[in-house]
TORLUMLUM-83225 format. One record per atom (N, C-alpha, C, O): x, y, z; atom name. Coordinates in pm, 1 decimal. Example, Ala and Ser with C-alpha at 12.3 -4.5 7.8 and 13.67 -1.06 7.14 Angstrom:
2
[pt [1319.0, -569.0, 780.0], "N"] [pt [1230.0, -450.0, 780.0], "CA"] [pt [1320.0, -330.0, 780.0], "C"] [pt [1423.6, -331.9, 846.5], "O"] [pt [1285.0, -225.0, 708.0], "N"] [pt [1367.0, -106.0, 714.0], "CA"] [pt [1290.0, 3.0, 787.0], "C"] [pt [1340.9, 113.8, 803.9], "O"] 
# end
This chain:
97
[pt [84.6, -119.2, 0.0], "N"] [pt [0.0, 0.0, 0.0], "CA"] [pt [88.4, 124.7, 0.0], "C"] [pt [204.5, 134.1, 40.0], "O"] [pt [14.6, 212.2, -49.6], "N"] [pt [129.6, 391.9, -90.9], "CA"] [pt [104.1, 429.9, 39.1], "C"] [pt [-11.0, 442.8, 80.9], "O"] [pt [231.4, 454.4, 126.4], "N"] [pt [217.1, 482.1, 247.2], "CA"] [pt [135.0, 661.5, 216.2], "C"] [pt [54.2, 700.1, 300.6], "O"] [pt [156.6, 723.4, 133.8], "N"] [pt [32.9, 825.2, 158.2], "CA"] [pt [-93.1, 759.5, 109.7], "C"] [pt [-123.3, 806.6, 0.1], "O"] [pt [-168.9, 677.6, 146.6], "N"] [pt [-284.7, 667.8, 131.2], "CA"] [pt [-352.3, 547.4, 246.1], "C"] [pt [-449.3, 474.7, 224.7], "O"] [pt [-279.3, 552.7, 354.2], "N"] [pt [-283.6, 496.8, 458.4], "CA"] [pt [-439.4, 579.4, 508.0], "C"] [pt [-451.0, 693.0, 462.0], "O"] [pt [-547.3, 532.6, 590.4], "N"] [pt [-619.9, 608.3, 634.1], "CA"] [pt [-606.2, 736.1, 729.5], "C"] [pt [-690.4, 825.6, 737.4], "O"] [pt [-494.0, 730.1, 795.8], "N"] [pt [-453.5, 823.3, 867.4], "CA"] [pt [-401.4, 907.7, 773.4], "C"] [pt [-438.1, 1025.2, 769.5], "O"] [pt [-326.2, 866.7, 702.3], "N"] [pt [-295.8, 1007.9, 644.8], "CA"] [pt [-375.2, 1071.1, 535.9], "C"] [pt [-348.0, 1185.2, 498.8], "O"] [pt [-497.7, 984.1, 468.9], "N"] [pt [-559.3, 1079.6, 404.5], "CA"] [pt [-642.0, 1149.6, 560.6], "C"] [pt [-650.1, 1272.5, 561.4], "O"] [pt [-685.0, 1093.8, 653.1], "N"] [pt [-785.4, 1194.3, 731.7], "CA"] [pt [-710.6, 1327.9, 749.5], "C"] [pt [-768.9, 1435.9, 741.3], "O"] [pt [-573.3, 1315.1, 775.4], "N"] [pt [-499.3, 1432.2, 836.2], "CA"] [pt [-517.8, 1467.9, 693.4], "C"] [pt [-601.1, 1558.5, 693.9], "O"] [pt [-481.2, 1441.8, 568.0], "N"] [pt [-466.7, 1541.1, 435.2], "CA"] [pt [-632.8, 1628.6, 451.5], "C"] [pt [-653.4, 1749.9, 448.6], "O"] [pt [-727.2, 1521.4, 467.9], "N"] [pt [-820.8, 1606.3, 464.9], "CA"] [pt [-833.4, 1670.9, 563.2], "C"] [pt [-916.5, 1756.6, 533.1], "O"] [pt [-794.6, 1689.3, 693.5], "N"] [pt [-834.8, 1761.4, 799.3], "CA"] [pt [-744.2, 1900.8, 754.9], "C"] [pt [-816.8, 1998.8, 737.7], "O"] [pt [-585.8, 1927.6, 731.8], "N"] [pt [-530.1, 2010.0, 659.5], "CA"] [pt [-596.5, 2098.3, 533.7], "C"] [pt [-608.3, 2220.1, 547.2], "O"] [pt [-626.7, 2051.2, 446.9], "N"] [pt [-670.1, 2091.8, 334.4], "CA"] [pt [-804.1, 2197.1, 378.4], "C"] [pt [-814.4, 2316.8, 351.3], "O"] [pt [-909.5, 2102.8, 461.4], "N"] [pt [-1012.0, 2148.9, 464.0], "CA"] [pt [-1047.2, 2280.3, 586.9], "C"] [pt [-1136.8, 2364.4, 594.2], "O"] [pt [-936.4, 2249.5, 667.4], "N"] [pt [-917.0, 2374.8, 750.3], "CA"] [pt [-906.4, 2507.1, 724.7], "C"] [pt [-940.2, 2602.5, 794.7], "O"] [pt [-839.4, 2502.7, 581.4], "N"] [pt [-882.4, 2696.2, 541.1], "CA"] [pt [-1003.9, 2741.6, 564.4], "C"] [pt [-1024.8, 2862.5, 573.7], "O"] [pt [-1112.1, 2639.4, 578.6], "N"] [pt [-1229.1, 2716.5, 584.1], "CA"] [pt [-1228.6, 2756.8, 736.6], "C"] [pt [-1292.4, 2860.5, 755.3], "O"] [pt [-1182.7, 2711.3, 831.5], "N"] [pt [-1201.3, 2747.1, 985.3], "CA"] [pt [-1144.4, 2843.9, 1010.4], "C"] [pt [-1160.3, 2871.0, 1129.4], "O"] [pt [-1070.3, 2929.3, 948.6], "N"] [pt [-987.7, 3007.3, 972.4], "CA"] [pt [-1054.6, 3184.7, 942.2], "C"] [pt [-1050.9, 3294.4, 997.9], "O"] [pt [-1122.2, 3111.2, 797.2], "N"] [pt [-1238.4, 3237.3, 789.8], "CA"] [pt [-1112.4, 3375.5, 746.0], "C"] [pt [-1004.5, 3348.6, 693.3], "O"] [pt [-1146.3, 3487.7, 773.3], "N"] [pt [-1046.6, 3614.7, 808.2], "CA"] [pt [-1011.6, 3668.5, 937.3], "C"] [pt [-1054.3, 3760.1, 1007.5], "O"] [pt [-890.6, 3554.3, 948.8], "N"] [pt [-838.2, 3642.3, 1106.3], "CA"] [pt [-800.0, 3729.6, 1094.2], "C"] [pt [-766.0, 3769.7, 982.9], "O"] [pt [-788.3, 3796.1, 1197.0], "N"] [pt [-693.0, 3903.8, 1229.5], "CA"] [pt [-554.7, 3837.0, 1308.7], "C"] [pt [-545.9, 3745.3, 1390.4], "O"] [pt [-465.3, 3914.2, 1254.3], "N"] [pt [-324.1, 3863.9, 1320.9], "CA"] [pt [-239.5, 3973.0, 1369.3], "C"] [pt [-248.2, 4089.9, 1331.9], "O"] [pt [-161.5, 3929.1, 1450.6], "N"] [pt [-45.4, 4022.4, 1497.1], "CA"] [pt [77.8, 3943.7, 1464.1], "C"] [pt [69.3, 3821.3, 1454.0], "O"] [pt [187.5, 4003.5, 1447.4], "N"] [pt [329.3, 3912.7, 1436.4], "CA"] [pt [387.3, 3896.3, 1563.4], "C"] [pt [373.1, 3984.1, 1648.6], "O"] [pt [449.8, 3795.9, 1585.2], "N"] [pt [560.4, 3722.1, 1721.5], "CA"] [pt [586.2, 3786.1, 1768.4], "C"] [pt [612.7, 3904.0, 1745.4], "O"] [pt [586.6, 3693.6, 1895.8], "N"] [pt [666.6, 3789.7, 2019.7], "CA"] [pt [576.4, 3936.8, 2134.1], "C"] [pt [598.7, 4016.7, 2225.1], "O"] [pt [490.4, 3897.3, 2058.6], "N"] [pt [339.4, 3994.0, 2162.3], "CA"] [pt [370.4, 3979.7, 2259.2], "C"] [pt [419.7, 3867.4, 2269.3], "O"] [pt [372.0, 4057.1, 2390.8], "N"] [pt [383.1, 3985.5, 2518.2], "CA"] [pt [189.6, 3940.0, 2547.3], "C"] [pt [81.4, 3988.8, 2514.6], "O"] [pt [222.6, 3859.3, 2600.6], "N"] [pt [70.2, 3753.4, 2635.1], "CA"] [pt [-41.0, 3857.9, 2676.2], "C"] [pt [-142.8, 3842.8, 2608.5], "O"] [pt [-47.4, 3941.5, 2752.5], "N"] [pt [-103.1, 4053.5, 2808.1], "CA"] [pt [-171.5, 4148.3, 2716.9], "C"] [pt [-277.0, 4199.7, 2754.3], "O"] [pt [-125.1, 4174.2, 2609.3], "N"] [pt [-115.9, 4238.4, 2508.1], "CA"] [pt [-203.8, 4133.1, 2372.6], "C"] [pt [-271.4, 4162.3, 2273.9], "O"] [pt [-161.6, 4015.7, 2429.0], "N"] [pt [-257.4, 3961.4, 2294.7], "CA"] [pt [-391.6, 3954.3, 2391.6], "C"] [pt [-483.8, 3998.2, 2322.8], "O"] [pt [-428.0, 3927.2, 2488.0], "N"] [pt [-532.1, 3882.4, 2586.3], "CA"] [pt [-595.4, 4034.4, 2565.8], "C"] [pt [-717.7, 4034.2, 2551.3], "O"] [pt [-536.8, 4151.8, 2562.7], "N"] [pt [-666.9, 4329.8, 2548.3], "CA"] [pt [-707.5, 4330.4, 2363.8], "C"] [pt [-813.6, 4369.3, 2314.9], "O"] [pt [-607.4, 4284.2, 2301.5], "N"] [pt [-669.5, 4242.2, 2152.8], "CA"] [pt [-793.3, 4175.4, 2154.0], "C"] [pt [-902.2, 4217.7, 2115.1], "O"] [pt [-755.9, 4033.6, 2217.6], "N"] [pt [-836.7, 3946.6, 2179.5], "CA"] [pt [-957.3, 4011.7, 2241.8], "C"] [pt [-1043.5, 4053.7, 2164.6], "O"] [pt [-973.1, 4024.4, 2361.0], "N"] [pt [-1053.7, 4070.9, 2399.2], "CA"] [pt [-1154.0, 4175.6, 2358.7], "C"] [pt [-1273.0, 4191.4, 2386.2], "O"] [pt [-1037.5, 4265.5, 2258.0], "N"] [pt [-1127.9, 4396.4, 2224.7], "CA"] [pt [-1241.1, 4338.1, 2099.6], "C"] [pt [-1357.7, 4361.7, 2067.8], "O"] [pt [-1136.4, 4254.1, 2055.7], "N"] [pt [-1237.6, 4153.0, 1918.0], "CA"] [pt [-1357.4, 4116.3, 1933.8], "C"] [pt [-1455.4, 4126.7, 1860.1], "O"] [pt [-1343.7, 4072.2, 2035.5], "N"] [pt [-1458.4, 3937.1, 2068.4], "CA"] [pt [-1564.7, 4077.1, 2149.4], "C"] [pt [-1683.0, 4073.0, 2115.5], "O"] [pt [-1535.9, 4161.5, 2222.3], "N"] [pt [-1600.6, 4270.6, 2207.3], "CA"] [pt [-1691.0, 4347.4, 2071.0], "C"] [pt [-1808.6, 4379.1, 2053.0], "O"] [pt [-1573.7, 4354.9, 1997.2], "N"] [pt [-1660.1, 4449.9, 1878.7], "CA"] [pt [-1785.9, 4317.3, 1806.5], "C"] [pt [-1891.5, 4324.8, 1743.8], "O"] [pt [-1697.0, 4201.7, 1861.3], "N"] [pt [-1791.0, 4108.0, 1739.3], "CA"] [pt [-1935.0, 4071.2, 1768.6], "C"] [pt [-2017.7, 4002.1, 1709.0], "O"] [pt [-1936.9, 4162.2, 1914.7], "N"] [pt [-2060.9, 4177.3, 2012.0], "CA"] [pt [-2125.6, 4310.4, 1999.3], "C"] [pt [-2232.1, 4343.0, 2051.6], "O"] [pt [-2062.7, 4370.9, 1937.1], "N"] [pt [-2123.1, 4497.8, 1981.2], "CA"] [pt [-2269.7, 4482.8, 1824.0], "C"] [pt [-2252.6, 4428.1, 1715.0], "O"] [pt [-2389.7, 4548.8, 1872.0], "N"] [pt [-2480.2, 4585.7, 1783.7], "CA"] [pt [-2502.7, 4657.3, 1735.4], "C"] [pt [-2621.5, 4649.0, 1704.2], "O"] [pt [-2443.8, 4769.8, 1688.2], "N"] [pt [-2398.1, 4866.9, 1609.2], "CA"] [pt [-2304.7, 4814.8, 1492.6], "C"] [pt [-2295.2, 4882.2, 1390.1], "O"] [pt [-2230.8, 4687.3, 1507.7], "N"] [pt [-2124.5, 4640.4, 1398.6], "CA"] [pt [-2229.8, 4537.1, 1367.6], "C"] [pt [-2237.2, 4552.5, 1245.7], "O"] [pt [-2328.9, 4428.0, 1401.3], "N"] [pt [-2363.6, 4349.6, 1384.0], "CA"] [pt [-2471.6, 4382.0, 1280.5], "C"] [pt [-2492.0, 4310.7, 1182.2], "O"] [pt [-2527.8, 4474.3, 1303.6], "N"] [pt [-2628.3, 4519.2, 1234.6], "CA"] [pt [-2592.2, 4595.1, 1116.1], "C"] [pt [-2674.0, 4612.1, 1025.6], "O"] [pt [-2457.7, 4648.0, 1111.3], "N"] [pt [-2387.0, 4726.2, 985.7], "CA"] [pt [-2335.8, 4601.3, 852.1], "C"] [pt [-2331.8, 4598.7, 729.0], "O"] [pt [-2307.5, 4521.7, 951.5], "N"] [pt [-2294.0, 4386.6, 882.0], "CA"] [pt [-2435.2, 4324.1, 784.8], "C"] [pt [-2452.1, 4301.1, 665.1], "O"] [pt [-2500.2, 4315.4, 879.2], "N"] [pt [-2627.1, 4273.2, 821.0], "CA"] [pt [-2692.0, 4338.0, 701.4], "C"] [pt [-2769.6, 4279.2, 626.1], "O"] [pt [-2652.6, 4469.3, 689.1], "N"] [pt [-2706.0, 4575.3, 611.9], "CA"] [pt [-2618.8, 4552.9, 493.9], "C"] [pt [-2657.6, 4562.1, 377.5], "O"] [pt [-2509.8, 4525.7, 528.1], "N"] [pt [-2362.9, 4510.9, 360.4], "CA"] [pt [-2375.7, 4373.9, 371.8], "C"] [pt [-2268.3, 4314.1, 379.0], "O"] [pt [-2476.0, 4307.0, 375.4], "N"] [pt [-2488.2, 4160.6, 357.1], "CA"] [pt [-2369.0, 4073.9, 415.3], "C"] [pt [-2374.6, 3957.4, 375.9], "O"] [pt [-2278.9, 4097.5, 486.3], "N"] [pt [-2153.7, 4059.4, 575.8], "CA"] [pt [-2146.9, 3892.4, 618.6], "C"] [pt [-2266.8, 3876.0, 641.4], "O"] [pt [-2101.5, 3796.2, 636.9], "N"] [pt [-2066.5, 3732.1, 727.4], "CA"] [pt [-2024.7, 3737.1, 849.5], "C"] [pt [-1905.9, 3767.2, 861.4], "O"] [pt [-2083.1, 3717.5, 944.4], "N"] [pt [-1975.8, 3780.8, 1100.4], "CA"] [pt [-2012.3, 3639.7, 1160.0], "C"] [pt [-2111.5, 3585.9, 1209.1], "O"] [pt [-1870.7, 3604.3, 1128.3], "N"] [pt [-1904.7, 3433.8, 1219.9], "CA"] [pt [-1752.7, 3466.7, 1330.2], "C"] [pt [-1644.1, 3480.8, 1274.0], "O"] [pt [-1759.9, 3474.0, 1451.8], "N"] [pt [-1639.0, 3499.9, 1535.7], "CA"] [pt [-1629.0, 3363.4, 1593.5], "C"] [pt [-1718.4, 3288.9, 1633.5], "O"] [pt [-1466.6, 3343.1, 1587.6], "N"] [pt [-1400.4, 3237.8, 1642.6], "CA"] [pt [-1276.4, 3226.0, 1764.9], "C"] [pt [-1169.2, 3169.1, 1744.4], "O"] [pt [-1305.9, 3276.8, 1865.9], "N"] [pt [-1202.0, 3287.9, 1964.8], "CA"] [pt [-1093.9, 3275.7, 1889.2], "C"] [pt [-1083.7, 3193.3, 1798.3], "O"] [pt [-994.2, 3368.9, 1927.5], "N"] [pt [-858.6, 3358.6, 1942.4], "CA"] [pt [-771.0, 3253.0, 1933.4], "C"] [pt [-703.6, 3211.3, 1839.2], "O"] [pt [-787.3, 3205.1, 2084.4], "N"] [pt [-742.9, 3038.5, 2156.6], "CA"] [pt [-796.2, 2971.7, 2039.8], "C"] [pt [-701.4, 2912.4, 1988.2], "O"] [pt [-931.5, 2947.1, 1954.4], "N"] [pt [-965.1, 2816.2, 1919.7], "CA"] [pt [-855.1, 2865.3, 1806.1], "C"] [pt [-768.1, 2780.9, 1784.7], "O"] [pt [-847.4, 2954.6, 1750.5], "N"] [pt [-782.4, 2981.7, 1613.0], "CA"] [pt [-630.1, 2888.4, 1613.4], "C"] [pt [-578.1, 2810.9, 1533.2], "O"] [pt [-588.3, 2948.3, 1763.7], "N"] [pt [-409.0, 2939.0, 1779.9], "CA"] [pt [-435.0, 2774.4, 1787.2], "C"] [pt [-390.1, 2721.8, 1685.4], "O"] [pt [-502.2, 2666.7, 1890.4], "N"] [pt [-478.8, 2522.0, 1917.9], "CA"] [pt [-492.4, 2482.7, 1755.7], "C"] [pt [-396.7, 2427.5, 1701.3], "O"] [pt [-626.7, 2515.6, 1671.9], "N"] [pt [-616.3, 2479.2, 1495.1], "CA"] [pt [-460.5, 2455.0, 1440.0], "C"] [pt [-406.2, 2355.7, 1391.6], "O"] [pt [-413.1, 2588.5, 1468.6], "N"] [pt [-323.7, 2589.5, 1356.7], "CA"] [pt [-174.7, 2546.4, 1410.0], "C"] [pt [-71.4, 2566.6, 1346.2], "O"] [pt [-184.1, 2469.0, 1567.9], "N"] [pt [-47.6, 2425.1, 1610.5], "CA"] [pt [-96.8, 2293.7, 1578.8], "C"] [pt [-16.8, 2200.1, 1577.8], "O"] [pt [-237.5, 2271.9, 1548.8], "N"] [pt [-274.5, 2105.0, 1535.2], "CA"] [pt [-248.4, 2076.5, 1343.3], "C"] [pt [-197.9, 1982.1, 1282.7], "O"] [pt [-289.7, 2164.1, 1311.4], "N"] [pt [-216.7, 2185.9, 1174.4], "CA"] [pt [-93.9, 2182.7, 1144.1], "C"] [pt [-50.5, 2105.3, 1058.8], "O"] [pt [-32.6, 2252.2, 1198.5], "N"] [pt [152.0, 2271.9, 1201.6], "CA"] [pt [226.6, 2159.4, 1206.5], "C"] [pt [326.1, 2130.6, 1139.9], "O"] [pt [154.7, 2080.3, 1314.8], "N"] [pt [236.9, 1943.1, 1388.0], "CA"] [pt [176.0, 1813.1, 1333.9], "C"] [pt [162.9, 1707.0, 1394.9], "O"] [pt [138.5, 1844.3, 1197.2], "N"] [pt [109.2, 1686.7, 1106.0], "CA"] [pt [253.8, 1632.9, 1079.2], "C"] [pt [359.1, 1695.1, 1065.9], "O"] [pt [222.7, 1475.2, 1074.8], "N"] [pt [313.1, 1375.7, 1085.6], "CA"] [pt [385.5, 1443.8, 918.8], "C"] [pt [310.8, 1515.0, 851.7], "O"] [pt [491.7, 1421.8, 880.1], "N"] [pt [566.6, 1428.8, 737.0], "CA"] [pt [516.0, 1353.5, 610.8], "C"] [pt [532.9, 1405.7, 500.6], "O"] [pt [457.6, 1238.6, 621.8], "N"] [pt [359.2, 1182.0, 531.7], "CA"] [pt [246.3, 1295.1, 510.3], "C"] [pt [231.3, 1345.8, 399.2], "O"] [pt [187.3, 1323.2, 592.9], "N"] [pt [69.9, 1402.3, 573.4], "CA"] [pt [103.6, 1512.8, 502.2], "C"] [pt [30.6, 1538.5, 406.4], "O"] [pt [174.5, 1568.6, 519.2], "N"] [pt [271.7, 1723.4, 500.2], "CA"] [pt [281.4, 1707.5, 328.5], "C"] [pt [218.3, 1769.4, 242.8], "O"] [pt [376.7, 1609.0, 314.2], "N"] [pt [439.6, 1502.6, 217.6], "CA"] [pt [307.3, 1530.7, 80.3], "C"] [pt [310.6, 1594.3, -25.1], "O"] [pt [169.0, 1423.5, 168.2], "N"] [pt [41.1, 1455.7, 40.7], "CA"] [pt [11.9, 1561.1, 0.9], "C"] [pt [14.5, 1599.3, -116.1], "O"] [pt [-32.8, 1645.0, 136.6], "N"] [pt [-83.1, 1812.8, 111.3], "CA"] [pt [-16.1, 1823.5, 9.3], "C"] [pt [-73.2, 1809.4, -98.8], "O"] [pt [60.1, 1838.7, 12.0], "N"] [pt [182.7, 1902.9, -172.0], "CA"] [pt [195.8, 1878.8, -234.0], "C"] [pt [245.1, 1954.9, -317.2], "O"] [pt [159.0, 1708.1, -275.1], "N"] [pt [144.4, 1680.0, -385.0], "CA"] [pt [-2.2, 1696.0, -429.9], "C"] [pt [-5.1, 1750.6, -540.2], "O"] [pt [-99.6, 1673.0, -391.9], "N"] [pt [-244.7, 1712.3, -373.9], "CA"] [pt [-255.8, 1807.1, -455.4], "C"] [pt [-292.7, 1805.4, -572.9], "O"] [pt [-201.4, 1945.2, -348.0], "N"] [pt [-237.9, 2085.5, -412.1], "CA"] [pt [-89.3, 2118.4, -533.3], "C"] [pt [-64.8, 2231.6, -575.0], "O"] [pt [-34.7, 2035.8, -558.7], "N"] [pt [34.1, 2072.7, -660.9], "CA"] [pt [-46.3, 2050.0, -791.7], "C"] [pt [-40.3, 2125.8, -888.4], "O"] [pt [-131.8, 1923.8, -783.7], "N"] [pt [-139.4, 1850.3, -892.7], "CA"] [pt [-286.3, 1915.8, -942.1], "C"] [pt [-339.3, 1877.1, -1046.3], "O"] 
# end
């Protein structure tokens, strides 16, 4: 059997692949934030993504506003990051081909 087509590694190809959609449009900051500093961000986010004055401006420009914690964003994409090398391996040939 083609060790990329082991069941594990197509689930991880598909769990990879199909994850752009969870990701949606973050917002990002670059490295090295001190923690404190990402925690009044995040916070201010998950604020505005509450507030009803933006929700309803949304609604009006036909918008999507689907908010996704912070935290869930960051565990995604270290669970993404840390696929086995087979998996890694398909993704690229996959989206090459």
């Amino acid at each position: 059997m083609d060790q990329f087509k082991t069941p594990a590694v197509m689930r991880g190809v598909a769990r990879v692949i199909m994850a752009s959609g969870d990701f949606g449009r973050p917002m990002l900051i670059g490295p090295g934030n001190p923690p404190d500093r990402v925690k009044i961000l995040r916070d201010a986010y998950a604020k505005a993504m509450r507030d009803p004055g933006l929700v309803d401006e949304a609604k009006k420009s036909q918008m999507d506003m689907e908010y996704t914690p912070g935290e869930d964003l960051q565990t995604l994409m270290k669970e993404l990051m840390n696929q086995p090398r087979d998996v890694i391996e398909r993704v690229k040939k996959v989206l090459a081909d």
